[in-house]
C-alpha angles and dihedrals in degrees: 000000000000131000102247099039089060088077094040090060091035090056087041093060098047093046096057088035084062101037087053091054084035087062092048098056102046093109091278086183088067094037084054092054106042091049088054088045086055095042088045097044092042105039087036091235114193115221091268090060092042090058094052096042096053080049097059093041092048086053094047092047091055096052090045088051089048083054098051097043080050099050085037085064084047100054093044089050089056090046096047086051092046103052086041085061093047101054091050087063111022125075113254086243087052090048082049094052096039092049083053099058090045092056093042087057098040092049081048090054096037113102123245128248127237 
């Protein structure tokens, strides 16, 4: 692999690491609440239909959830290799570098706080 492309993957992996656990995060209580408001208010659902389908959405949140903790591990598993394949041929000057850069563009595509 070249050289340069090494960072750029490297970079790749830990932003959609951070924008999977980003979307997480984002009050998903509210979002859930607000999506069954809008289908209520816009389908008309009586209470009976409310009920089931914050059932079903509760359930489908819950798989989708499973999916991204599993492909979280995954993607841990393939940084923890990759960094593990990069110190054994990189300097440790050049790793240092390399896991500076990481945090400076994670702390760019992290979100700010209010």
């Amino acid at each position: 692999m070249p050289r340069k492309t090494i960072p750029a993957a490297l970079v790749l992996i830990l932003f959609l690491t951070i924008a999977t656990a980003q979307a997480q995060k984002n009050n998903p209580a509210a979002d859930s609440r607000d999506a069954i408001n809008r289908m209520t208010k816009e389908l008309g659902l009586n209470e009976t239909q409310r009920t089931k389908v914050e059932t079903i959405l509760n359930t489908e949140k819950k798989k989708v959830e499973a999916i991204f903790a599993e492909e979280r591990k995954k993607l841990q598993s393939i940084q923890e290799e990759t960094r593990s394949n990069l110190k054994a041929v990189l300097t440790p000057e050049q790793m240092g570098k390399l896991e500076n850069k990481m945090r400076q563009e994670s702390n760019k595509n992290a979100p700010q706080k209010k």
